[in-house]
C-alpha positions as CSV (number, residue, x, y, z in Angstrom):
1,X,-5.3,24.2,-5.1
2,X,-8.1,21.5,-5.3
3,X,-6.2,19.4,-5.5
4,X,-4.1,20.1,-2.3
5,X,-7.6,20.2,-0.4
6,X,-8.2,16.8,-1.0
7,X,-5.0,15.5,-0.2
8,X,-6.0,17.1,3.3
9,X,-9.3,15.4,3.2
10,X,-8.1,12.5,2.5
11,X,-5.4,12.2,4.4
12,X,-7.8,12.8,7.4
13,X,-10.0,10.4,6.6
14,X,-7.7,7.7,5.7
15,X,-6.0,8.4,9.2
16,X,-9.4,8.0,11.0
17,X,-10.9,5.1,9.4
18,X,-7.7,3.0,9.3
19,X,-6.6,4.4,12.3
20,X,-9.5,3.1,14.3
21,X,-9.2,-0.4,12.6
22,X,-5.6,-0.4,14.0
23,X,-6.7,0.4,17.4
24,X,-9.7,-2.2,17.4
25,X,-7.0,-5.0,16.1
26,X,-4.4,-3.5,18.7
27,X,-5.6,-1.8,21.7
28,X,-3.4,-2.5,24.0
29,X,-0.6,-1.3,21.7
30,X,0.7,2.3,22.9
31,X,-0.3,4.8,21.2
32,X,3.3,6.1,20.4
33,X,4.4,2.7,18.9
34,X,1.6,3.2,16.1
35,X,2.9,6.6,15.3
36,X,6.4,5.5,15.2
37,X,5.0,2.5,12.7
38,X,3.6,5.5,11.0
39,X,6.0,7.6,10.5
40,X,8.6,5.3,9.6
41,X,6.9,4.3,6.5
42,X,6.0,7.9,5.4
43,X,8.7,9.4,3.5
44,X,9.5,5.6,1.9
45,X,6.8,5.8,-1.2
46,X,9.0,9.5,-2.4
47,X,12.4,8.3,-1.8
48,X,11.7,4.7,-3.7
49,X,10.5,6.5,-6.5
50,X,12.8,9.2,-7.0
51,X,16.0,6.9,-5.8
52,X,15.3,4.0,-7.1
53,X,12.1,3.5,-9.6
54,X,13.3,6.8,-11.4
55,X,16.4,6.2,-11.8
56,X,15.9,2.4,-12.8
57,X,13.5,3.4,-15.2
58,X,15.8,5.5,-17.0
59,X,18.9,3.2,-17.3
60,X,16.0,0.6,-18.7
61,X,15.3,2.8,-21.0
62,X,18.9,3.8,-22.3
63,X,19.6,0.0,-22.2
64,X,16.6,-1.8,-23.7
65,X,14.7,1.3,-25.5
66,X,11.3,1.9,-25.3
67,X,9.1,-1.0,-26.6
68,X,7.5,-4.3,-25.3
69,X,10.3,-5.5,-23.0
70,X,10.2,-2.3,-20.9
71,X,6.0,-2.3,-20.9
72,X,6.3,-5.5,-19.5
73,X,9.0,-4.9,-16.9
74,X,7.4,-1.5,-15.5
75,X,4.4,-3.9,-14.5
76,X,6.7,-5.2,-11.8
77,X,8.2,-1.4,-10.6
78,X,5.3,-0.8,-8.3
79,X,5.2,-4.8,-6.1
80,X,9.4,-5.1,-7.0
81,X,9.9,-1.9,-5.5
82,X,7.4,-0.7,-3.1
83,X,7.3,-4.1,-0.7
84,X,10.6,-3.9,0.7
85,X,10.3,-0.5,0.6
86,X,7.5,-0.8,3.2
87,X,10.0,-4.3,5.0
88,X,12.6,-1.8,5.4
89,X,10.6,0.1,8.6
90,X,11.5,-3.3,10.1
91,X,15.1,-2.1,10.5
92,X,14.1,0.5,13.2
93,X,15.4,-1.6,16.1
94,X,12.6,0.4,19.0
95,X,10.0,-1.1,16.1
96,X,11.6,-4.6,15.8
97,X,12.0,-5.5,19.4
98,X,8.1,-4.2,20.1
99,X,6.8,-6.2,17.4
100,X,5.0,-9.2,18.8
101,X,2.7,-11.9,16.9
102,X,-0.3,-10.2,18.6
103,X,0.5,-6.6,18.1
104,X,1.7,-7.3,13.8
105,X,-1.2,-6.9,11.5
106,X,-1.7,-3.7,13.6
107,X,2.1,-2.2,13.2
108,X,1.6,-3.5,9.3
109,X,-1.7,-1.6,8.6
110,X,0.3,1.5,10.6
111,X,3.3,1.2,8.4
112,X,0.8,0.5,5.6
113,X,-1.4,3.6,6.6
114,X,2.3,5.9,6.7
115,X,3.3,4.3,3.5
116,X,-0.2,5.2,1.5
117,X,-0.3,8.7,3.0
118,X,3.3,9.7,1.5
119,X,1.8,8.5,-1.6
120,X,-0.8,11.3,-1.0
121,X,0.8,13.7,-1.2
122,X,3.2,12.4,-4.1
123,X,0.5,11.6,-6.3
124,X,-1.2,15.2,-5.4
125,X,2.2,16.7,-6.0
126,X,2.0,15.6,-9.9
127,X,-1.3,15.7,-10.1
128,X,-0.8,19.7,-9.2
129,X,1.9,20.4,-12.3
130,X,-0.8,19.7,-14.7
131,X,-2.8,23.4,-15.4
132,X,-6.0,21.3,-16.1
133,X,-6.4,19.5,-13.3
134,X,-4.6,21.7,-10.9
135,X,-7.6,24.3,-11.7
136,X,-10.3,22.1,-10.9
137,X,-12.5,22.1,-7.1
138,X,-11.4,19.8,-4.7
139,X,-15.1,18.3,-4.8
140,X,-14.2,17.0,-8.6
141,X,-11.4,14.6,-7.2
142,X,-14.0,12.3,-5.5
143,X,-12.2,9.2,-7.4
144,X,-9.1,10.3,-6.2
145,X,-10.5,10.1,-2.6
146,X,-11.5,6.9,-2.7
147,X,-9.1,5.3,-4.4
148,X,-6.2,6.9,-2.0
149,X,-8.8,5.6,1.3
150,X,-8.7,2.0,-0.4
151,X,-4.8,1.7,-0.9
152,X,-3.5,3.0,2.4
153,X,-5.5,-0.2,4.0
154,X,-4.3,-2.2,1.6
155,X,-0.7,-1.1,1.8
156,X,-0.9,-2.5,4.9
157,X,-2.3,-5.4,4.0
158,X,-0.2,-6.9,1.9
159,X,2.9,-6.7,4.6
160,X,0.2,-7.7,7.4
161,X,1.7,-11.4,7.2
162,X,5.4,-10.5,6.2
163,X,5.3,-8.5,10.2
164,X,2.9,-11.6,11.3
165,X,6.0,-13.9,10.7
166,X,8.9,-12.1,11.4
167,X,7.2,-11.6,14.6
168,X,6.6,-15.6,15.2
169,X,10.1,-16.0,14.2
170,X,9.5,-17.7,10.9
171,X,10.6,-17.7,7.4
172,X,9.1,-14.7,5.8
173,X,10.2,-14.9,1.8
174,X,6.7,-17.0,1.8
175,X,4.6,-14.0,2.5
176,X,7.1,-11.6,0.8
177,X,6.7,-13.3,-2.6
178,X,2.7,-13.2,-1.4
179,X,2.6,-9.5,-1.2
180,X,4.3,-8.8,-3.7
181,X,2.4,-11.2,-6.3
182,X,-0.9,-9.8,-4.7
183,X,0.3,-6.1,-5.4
184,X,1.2,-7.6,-9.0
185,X,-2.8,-9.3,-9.3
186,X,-4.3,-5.6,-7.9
187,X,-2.1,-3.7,-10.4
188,X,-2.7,-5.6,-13.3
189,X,-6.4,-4.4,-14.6
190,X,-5.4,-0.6,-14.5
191,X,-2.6,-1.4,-17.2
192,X,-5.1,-3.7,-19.1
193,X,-7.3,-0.7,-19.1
194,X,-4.4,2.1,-19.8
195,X,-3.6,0.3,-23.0
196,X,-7.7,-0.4,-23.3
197,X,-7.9,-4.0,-23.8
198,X,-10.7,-5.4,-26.0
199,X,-13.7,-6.3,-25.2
200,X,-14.1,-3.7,-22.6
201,X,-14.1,0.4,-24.2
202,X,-12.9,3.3,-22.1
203,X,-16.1,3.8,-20.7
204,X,-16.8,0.7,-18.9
205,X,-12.8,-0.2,-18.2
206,X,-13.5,2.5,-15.1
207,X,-16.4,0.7,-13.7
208,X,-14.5,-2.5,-13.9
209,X,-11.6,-1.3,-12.0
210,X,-13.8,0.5,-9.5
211,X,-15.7,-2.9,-8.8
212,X,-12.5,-5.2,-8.6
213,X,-10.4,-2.9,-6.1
214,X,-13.7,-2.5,-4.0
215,X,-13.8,-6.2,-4.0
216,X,-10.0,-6.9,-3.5
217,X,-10.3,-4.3,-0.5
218,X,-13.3,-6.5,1.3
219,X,-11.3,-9.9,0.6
220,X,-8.4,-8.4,2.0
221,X,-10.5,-6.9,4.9
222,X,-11.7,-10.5,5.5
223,X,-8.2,-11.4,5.2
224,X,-6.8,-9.3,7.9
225,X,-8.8,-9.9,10.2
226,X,-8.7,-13.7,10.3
227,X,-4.7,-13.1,10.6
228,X,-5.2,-11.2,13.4
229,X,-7.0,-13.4,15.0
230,X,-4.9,-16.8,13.9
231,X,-3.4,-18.7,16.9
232,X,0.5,-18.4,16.9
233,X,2.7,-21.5,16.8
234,X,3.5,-20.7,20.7
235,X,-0.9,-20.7,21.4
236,X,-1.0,-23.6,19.7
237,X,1.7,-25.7,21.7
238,X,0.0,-24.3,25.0
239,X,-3.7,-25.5,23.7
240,X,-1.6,-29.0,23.0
């Protein structure tokens, strides 16, 4: 049940502090266009995983066997598979026609923010099938918290310039193959440390990870908010 609680909490709080970065990037946006952005993106983490990660994984498996080869391949599941699953709220037609280059990042960090709250609940879901952890006070999954707060921003960020061209009318594989090798870089030290990579022990790989998401989250903080503010190609032909 602790579990479930802070799903709650953290769902609430990842709504209201990414939330209100949406609205300070976007406030002219209406409200109703954010939740659509939002709930779009919310069932997608579920359904990739299940339809397609799942069942990829297993025909891997049968194909290859278990060893190196696979290892290496499931690195590439999560940024393969979860980018265009977050692209895909771009089909919505109400979403595409609204999307303009000043409104983007914020519709990204919405789809983003829908995106990482699915995964919520997901990861709380699995996390509840285990008696050990399923037993313990809601207080105990503080890392959990944080962790969850961090990646539904940065769900968002990684699409914020894949919307931020598609709006301008560009070519978007550019900042496609961008978010996906950036989901790639932030992915990479939690398998180093899952298969506890020398020099580092168990003890300190946590720290490591802790202080190299925290600093991945401010750079792409930084990031998304220069893009928000970045002239489009149509400003910059009016300044001419």
């Amino acid at each position: 049940m602790g579990i479930f609680i802070a799903a709650v909490i953290t769902t609430v709080l990842a709504i209201a502090v990414v939330g209100a970065l949406i609205r300070f990037l976007s406030p002219s946006s209406p409200r109703w266009l954010l939740i659509l952005a939002f709930l779009s993106a919310l069932p997608a983490q579920p359904v990739a995983f299940y339809f397609i990660r799942q069942p990829l994984h297993e025909a891997l498996t049968q194909w290859i066997g278990a060893g190196a080869i696979l290892t290496i391949i499931t690195l590439l599941y999560a940024p393969v598979i979860e980018e265009p699953a977050k692209w895909f709220s771009l089909v919505l037609p109400t979403l595409r026609r609204r999307l303009k280059p000043e409104n983007a990042v914020a519709l990204a960090l919405a789809v983003g923010l829908g995106f990482g709250t699915g995964e919520i609940w997901f990861i709380a879901e699995q996390l509840s099938k285990s008696p050990q952890l399923s037993a313990l006070p809601f207080w105990q999954f503080s890392g959990f918290l944080l962790e969850r707060l961090q990646v539904c921003f940065l769900h968002g960020a990684l699409i914020a310039l894949v919307f931020k061209r598609f709006a301008e009318g560009g070519s978007v594989w550019p900042a496609a193959l961008l978010g996906v090798a950036l989901h790639f870089a932030l992915n990479f030290p939690i398998f180093l440390a899952a298969v506890n990579v020398p020099p580092l022990g168990r003890e300190l790989w946590p720290l490591v990870i802790l202080g190299y998401v925290l600093l991945f989250t401010v750079a792409c903080i930084v990031w998304v908010l220069r893009l928000a503010q970045m002239p489009t190609p149509r400003d910059k032909g009016g300044k001419a």
